[in-house]
TORKOL-4160 file (C-alpha; in steps of 0.2 Angstrom, whole numbers, padded with zeros to 4 digits, m for minus):
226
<pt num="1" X="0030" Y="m0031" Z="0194"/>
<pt num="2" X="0019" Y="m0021" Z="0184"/>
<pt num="3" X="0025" Y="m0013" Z="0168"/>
<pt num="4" X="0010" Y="m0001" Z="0166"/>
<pt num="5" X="0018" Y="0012" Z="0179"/>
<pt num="6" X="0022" Y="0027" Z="0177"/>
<pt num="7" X="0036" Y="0027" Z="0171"/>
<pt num="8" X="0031" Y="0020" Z="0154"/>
<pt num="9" X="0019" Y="0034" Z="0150"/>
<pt num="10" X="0032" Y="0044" Z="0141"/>
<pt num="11" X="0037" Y="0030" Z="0131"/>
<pt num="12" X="0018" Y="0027" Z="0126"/>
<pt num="13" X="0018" Y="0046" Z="0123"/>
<pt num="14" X="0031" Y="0046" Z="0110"/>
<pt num="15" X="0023" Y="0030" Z="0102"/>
<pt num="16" X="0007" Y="0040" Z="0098"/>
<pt num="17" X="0016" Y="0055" Z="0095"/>
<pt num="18" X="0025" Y="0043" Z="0081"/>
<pt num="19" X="0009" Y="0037" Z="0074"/>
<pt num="20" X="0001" Y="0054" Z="0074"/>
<pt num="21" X="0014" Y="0062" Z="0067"/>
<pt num="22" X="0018" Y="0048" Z="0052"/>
<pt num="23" X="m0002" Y="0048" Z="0049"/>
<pt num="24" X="0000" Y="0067" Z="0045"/>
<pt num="25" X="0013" Y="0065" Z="0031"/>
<pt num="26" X="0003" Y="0050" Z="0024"/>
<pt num="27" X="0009" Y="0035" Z="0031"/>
<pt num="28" X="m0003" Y="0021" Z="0032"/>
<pt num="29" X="0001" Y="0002" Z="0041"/>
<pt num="30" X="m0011" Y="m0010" Z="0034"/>
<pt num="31" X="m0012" Y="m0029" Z="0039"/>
<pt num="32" X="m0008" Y="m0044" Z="0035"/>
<pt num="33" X="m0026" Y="m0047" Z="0025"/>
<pt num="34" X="m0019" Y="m0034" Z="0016"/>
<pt num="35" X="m0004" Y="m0040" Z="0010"/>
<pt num="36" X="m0013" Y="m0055" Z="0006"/>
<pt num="37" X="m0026" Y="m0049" Z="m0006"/>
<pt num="38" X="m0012" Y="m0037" Z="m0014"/>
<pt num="39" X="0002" Y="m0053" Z="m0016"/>
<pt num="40" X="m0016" Y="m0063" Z="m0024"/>
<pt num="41" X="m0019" Y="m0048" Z="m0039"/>
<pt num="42" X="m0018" Y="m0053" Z="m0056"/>
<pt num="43" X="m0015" Y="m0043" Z="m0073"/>
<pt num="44" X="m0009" Y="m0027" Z="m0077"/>
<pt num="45" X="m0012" Y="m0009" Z="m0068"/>
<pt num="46" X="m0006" Y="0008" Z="m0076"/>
<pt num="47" X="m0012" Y="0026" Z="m0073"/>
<pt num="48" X="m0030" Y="0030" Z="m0079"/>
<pt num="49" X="m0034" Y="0043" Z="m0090"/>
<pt num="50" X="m0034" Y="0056" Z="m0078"/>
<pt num="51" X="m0021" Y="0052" Z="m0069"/>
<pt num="52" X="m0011" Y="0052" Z="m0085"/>
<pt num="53" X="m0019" Y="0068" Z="m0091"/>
<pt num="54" X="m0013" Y="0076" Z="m0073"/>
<pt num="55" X="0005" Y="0071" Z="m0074"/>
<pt num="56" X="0009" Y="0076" Z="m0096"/>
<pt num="57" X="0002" Y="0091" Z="m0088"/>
<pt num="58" X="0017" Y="0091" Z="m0078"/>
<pt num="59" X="0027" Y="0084" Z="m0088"/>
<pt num="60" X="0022" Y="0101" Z="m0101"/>
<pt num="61" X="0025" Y="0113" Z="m0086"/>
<pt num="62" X="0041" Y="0106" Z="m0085"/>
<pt num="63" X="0048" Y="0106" Z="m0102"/>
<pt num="64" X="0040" Y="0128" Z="m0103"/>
<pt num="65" X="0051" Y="0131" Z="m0089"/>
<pt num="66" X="0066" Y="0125" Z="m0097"/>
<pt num="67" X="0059" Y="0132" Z="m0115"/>
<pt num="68" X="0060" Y="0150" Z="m0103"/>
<pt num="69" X="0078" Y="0145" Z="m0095"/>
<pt num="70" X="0086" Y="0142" Z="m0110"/>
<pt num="71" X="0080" Y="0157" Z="m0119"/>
<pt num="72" X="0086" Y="0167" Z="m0105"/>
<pt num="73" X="0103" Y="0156" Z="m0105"/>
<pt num="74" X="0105" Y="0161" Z="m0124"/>
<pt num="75" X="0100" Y="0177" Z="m0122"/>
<pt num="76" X="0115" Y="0182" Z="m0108"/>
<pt num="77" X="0127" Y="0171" Z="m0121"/>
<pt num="78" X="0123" Y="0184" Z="m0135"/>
<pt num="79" X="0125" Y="0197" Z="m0122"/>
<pt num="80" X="0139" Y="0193" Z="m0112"/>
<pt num="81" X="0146" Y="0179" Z="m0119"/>
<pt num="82" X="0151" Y="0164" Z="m0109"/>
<pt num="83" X="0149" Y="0172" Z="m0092"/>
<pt num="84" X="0145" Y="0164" Z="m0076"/>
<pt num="85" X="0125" Y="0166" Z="m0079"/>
<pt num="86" X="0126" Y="0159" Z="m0096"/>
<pt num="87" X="0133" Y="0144" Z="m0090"/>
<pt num="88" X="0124" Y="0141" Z="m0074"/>
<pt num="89" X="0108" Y="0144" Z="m0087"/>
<pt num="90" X="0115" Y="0130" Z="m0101"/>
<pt num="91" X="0119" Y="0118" Z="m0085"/>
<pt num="92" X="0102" Y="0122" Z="m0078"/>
<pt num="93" X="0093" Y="0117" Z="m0094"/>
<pt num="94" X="0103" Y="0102" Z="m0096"/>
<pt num="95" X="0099" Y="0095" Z="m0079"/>
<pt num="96" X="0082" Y="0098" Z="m0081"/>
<pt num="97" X="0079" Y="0091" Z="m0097"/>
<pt num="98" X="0088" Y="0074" Z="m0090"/>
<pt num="99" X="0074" Y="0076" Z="m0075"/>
<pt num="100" X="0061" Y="0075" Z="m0091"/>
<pt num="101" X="0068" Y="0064" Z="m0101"/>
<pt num="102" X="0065" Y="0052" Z="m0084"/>
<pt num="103" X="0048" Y="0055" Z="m0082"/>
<pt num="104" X="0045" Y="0054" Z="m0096"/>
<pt num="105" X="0050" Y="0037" Z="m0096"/>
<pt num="106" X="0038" Y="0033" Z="m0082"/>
<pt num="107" X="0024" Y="0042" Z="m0088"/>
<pt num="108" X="0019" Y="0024" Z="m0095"/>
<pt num="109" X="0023" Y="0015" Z="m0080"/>
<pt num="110" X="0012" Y="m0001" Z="m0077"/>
<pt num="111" X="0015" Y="m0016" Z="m0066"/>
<pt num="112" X="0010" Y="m0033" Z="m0071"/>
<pt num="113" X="0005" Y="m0046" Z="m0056"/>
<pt num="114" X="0006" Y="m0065" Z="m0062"/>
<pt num="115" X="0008" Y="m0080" Z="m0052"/>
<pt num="116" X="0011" Y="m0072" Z="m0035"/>
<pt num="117" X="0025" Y="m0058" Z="m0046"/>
<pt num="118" X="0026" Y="m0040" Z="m0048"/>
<pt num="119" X="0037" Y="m0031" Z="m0064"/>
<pt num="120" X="0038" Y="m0014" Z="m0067"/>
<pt num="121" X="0039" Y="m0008" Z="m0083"/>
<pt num="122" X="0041" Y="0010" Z="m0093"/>
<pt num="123" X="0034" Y="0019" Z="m0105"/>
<pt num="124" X="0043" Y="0010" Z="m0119"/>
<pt num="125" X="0039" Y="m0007" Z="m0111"/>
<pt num="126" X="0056" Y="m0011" Z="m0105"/>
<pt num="127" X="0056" Y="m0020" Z="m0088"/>
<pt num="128" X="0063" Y="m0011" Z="m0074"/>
<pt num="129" X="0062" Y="m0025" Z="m0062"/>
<pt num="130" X="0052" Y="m0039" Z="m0055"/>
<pt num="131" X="0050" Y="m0046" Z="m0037"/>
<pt num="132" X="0043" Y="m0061" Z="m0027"/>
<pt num="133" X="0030" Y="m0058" Z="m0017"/>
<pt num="134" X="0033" Y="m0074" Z="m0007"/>
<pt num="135" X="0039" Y="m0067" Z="0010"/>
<pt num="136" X="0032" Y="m0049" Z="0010"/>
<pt num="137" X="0034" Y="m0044" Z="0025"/>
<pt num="138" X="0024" Y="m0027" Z="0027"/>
<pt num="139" X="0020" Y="m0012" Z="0016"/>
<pt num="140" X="0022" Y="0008" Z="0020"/>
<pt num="141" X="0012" Y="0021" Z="0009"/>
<pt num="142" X="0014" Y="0040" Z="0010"/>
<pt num="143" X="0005" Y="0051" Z="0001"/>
<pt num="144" X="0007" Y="0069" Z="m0006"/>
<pt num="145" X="0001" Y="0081" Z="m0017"/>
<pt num="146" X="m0013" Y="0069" Z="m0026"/>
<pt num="147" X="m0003" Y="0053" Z="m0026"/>
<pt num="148" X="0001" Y="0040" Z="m0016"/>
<pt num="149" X="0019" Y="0031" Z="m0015"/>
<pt num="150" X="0019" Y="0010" Z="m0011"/>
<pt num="151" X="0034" Y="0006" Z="0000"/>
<pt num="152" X="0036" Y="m0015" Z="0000"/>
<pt num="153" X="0047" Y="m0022" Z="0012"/>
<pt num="154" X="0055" Y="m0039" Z="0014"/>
<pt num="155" X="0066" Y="m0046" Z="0024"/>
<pt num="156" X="0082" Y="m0042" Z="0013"/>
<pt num="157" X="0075" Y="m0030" Z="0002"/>
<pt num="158" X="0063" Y="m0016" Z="m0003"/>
<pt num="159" X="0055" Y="m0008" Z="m0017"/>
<pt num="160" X="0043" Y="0009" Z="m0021"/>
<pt num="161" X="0027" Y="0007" Z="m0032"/>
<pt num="162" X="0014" Y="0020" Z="m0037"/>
<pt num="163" X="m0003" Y="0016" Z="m0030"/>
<pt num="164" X="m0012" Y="0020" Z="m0046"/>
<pt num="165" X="m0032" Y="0023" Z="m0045"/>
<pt num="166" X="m0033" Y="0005" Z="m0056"/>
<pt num="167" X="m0022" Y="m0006" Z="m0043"/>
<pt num="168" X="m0033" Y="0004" Z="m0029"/>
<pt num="169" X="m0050" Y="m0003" Z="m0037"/>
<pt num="170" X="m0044" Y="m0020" Z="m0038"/>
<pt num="171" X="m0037" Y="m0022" Z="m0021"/>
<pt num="172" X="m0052" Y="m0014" Z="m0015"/>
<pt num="173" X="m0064" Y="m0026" Z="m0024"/>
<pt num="174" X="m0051" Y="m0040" Z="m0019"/>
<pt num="175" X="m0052" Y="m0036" Z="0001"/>
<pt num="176" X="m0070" Y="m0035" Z="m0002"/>
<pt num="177" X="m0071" Y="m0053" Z="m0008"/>
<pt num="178" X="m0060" Y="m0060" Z="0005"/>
<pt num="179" X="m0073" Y="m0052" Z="0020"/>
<pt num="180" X="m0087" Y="m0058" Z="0009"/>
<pt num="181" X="m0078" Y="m0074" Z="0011"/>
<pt num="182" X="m0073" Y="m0074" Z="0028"/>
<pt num="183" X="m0093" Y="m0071" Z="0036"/>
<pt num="184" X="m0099" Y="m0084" Z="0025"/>
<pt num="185" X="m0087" Y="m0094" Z="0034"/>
<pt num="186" X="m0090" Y="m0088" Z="0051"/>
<pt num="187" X="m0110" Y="m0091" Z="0048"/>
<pt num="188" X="m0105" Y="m0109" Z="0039"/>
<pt num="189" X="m0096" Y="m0113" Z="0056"/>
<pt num="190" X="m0110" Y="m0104" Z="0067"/>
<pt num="191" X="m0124" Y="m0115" Z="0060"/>
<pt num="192" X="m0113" Y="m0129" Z="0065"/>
<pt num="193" X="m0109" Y="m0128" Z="0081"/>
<pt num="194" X="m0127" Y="m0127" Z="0085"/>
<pt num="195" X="m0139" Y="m0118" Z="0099"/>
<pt num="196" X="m0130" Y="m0117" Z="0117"/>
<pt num="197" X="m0137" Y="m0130" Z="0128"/>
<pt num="198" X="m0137" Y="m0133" Z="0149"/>
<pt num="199" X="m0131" Y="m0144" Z="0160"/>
<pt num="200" X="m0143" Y="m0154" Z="0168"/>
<pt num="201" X="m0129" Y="m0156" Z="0182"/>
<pt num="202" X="m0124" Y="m0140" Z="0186"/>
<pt num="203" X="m0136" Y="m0130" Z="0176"/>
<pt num="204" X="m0123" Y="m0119" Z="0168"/>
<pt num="205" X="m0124" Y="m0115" Z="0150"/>
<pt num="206" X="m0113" Y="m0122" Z="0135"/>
<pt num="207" X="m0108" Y="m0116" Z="0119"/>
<pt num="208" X="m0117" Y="m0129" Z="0105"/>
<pt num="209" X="m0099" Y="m0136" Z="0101"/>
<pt num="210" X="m0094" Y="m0141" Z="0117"/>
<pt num="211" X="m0099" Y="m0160" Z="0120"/>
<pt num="212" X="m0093" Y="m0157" Z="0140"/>
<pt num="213" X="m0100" Y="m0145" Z="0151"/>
<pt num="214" X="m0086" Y="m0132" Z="0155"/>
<pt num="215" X="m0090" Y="m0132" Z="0173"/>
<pt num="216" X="m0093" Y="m0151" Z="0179"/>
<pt num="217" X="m0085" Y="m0160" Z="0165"/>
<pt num="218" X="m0101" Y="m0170" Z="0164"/>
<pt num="219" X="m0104" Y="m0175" Z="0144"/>
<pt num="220" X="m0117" Y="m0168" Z="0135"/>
<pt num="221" X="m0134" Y="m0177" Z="0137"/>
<pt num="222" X="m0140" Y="m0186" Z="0121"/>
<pt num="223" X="m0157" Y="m0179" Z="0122"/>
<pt num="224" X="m0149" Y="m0163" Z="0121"/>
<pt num="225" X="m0139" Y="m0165" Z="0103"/>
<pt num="226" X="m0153" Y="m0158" Z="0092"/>
């Protein structure tokens, strides 16, 4: 019984739909040549200059609009006293000033690859943790508003890396190797199978490899191994 029918066109719908849609909000699959080239890196990788520049700019926007809040907080304090507003202003500030104290802290963030490992480190070079990528299984990215968000997965576990502009480069050069390899292979194993050649039997023609004719199962002529 067929499984094309009809009546599998709405579940192929959705499917695209569920692609498109993730492909709009900057979800990217990769393959497994991927994973490969990114579990082979080597070295560390941390925000260029720019990309640093860009986020202590944020990191300043930040810290002005708590500078404002708190000047407002203090300002209704002297007015009114400890009044709701003063309060919801002090609490404001404080939990924005632990949301900057944070990034902060990752505003030096840079991953080390060794020997098949990833760690995570802060700006204060403390580790934050470090994985195995032995086993990785797939790898999710989204992307918003300039920067791109690695998810990898394993079979038990996952974890979120930033796809700096410096791990980028590498993995790009690092794919580019490995198809570089993989047509000097395929032209290595093309030389080496040889011209096709045809069957004196049946007069069908044969891959240079095949020692039998495909057809008639009559072996390659000796006169024709050249």
């Amino acid at each position: 019984m067929s499984t094309h029918g009809p009546e599998n066109r709405p579940v192929k719908s959705v499917k695209r739909a569920v692609i498109s849609a993730a492909a709009a909000f900057g979800f990217k699959p990769v393959g497994r040549k991927w994973i490969d080239a990114f579990s082979a890196l080597n070295g560390p990788f941390e925000r260029t200059a720019w990309e640093l520049s860009f986020y202590v700019a944020s990191l300043v926007l930040i810290a002005a609009f708590i500078a404002v809040s708190a000047a407002l907080a203090v300002r209704e304090y002297r007015h009114s006293g400890w009044s709701f507003a003063a309060e919801l202003g002090f609490l404001y500030c404080f939990g924005m000033s632990c949301l900057l104290v944070y990034l902060v802290s990752r505003a030096g963030l840079r991953y080390r690859f060794s020997a098949g490992t990833v760690s995570a480190y802060n700006t204060w070079g403390r580790k934050l943790w470090s994985e195995d990528l032995t086993g990785l299984k797939d790898v999710s990215f989204f992307t918003a508003r300039g920067s791109t968000t690695m998810t990898l997965f394993w079979a038990d576990r996952k974890r979120r890396m930033m796809l700096f502009n410096s791990l980028r480069n590498a993995m790009n050069v690092s794919l580019e190797s490995a198809e570089q390899l993989e047509a000097q292979d395929k032209a290595e194993i093309k030389d080496d199978v040889g011209p096709p050649w045809t069957c004196p039997h049946c007069h069908e023609e044969n891959p240079g490899n095949f020692e039998e004719c495909w057809k008639c199962q009559k072996f390659r002529p000796a006169k024709a191994k050249s």
